[in-house]
N, C-alpha and C positions, 0 to 999 in steps of 0.2 A: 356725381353718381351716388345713386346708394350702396349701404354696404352691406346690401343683399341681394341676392338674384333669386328669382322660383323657377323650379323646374317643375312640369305638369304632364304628366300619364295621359294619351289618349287613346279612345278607340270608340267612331262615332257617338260623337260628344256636342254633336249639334246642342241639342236641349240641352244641356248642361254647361256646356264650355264660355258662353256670354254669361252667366249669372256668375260665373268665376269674376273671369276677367274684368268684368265692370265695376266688381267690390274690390280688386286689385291694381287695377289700372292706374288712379290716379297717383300712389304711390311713386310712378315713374322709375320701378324698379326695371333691371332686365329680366325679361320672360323667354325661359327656355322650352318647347314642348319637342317630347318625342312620341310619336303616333306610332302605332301599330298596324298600322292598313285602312285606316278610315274611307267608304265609301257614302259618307253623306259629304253636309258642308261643313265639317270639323275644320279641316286645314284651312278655308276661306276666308274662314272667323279667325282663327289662329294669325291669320294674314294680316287682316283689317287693324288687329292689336300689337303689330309689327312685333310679334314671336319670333325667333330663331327657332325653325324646326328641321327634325330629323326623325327617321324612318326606320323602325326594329323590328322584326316579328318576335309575337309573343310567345312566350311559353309559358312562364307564369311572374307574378308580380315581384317576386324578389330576385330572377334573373332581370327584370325588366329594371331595375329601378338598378340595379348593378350597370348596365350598359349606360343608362342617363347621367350616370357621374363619374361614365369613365369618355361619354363620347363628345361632349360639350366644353368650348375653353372656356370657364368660368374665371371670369376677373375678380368679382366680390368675393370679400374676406369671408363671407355667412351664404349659406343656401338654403334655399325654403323648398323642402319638398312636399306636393300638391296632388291629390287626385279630382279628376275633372267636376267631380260633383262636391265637391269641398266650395265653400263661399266663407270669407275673409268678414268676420264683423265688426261693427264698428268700432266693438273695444280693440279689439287685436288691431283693425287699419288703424285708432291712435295710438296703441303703442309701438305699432312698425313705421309708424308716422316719425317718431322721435327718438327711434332709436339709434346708437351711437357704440358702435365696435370698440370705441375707448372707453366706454363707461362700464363693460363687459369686461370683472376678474378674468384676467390670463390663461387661468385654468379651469375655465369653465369653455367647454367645446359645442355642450348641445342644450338646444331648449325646447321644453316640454310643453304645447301647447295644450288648453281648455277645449275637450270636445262635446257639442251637441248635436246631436243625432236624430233625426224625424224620420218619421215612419207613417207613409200614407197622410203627410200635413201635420203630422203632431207631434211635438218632441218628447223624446221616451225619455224622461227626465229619473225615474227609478229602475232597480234591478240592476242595480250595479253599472247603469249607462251613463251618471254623471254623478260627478264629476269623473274625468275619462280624459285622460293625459296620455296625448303621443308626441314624440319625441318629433317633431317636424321640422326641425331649423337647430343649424349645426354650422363649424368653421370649416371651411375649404381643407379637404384632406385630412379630414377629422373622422368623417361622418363616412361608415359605408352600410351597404345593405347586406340583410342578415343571410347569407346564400343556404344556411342550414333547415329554415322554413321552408315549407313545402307551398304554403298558401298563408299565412298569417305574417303578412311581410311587417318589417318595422328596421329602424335605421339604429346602426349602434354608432357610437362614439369613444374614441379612445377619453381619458380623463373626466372630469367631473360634469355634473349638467344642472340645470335649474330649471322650475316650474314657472309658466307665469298662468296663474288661477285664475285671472281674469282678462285672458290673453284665448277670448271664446273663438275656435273654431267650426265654423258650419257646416253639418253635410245631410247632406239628404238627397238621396239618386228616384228621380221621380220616377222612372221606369217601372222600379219596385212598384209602384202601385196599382201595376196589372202581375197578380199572383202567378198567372202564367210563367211573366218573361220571373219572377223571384225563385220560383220552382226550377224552371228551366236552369238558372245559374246557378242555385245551390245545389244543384241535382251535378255540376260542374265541381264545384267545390268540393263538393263531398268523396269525389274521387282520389283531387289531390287529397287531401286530410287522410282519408282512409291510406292512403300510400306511403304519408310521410309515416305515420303510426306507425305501419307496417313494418319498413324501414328503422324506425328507432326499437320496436320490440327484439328484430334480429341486429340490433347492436351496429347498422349500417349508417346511425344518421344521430348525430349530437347534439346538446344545447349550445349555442356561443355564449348565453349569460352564465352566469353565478347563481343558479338558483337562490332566493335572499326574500322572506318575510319581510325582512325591514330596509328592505333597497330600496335601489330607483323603481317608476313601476313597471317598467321593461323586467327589471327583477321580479319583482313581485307577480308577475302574470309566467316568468317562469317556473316559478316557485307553484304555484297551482295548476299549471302542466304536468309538473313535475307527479304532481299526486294523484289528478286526472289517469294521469295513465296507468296508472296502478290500481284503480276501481274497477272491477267486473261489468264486463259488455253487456247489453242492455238494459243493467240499473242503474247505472250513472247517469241517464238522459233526463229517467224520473229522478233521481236525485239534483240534479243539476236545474229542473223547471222550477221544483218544489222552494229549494235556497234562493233563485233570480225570482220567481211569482211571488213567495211568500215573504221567506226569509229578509228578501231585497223590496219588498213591498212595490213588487211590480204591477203588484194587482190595481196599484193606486193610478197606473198609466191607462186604466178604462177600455173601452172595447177595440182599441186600436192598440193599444197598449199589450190587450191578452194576446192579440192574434200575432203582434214581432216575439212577444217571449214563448208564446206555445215553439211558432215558426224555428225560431233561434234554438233556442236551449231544447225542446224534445226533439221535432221532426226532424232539424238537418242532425242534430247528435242522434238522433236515432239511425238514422240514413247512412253514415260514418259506421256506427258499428253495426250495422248488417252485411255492410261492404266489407270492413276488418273480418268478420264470421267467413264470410263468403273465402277469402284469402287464404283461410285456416284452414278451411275443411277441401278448399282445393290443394293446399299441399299435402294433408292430412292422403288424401288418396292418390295423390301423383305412384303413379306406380315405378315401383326400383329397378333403375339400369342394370341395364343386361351387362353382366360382368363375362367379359371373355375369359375362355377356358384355359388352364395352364396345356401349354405343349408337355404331351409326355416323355 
């Protein structure tokens, strides 16, 4: 047996879930999936790949990925957490090829994979999107999910972690490529976002990291949260296209290129803080409870 298992996020994953599993497969790891209500042929496929599946509704991704590593008996020492449109490349399948739980320092709990990201067929290679390290693979009861994200899920680890730079993981969700169903989702998103904000502005919702410049880059992406939300609502968006466009030379990602970083960095951060506005000025005007009168 290997000494890693993947666990895989579903929800109608038709298109998606074979282009997984075929770059996985021969691995001969054990494959965990838990669906969320899938009404295509997700679970079929899931079948054909002799997956162990199981059934959660959703609420959002980091309760979901909390239930996946609490409801699954996992035997292997490592687990590789997966989203359906994520594809395993050939560098990553040879080094998951030959990897080896004893050649892995003691205190090292989590490993940070290489991601690449396409958008409409083309990988957004600038603007801060690569190199682009997430934490994906971790040791049994090491690894949980961060329940303090509202929608920017990500796995923490107790003890130390390491990168593997050329350890490239794939993703690209083709769906986005009808702007509709992209609006549609992020038009989803933007609610959670706007709520967890919401939330952390009235001191109702925490970091679990260490905010840290010079951390892991789970740190580091807290770390610029951390200042993000201290910038003025609707100039941050243009500030934030202008550093990924310009600054991060995304402009060099070409006419497919403009259209993920307009998308990303202004209009869904636009969308976020008009919904934050919106939040403000309806409490702003809630009108004050009626206080009963004292008995005279």
């Amino acid at each position: 047996m290997r000494d890693f298992s993947f666990i895989i996020l579903t929800y109608n994953e038709e298109q998606h879930l074979p282009r997984l599993l075929n770059s996985l497969y021969p691995l001969k790891a054990p494959i965990f999936i838990l669906d969320s209500g899938s009404t295509d042929a997700t679970l079929d496929i899931a079948r054909k790949f002799n997956a162990n599946i199981q059934t959660h509704p959703f609420e959002n991704h980091p309760k979901q990925w909390h239930h996946a590593l609490t409801v699954f008996n996992i035997e292997t020492p490592w687990i590789i957490g997966l989203d359906a449109d994520h594809m395993v490349s050939p560098e990553l399948f040879s080094i998951l090829d030959n990897f080896n739980t004893n050649l892995i320092p003691n205190d090292i709990n989590g490993i940070y994979f290489n991601r690449k990201n396409y958008f409409k067929g083309k990988w957004i290679k600038h603007g801060g999107y690569f190199p682009k390290y997430l934490l994906k693979m971790f040791r049994k009861g090491q690894g949980f999910s961060d329940l303090n994200e509202n929608m920017d899920h990500r796995f923490i680890v107790n003890g130390k972690t390491i990168v593997w730079n050329t350890g490239i993981l794939l993703e690209e969700n083709l769906k986005e490529n009808q702007i509709s169903f992209w609006i549609q989702k992020h038009n989803r998103y933007s609610d959670l976002v706007a709520e967890e904000e919401w939330e952390r502005r009235k001191n109702m919702r925490h970091q679990t990291l260490t905010p840290s410049l010079w951390g892991n880059p789970d740190q580091k992406i807290a770390w610029m949260k951390s200042i993000w939300w201290k910038l003025p609502l609707f100039v941050r968006p243009f500030l934030y296209f202008f550093y990924r466009y310009f600054a991060q030379l995304g402009i060099l990602d070409g006419k497919r290129g403009f259209m993920f970083h307009f998308l990303q960095a202004f209009w869904f951060r636009l969308i976020v803080d008009i919904k934050i506005y919106e939040k403000q000025r309806a409490e702003q005007n809630k009108p004050l409870s009626a206080f009963p009168s004292n008995p005279s």
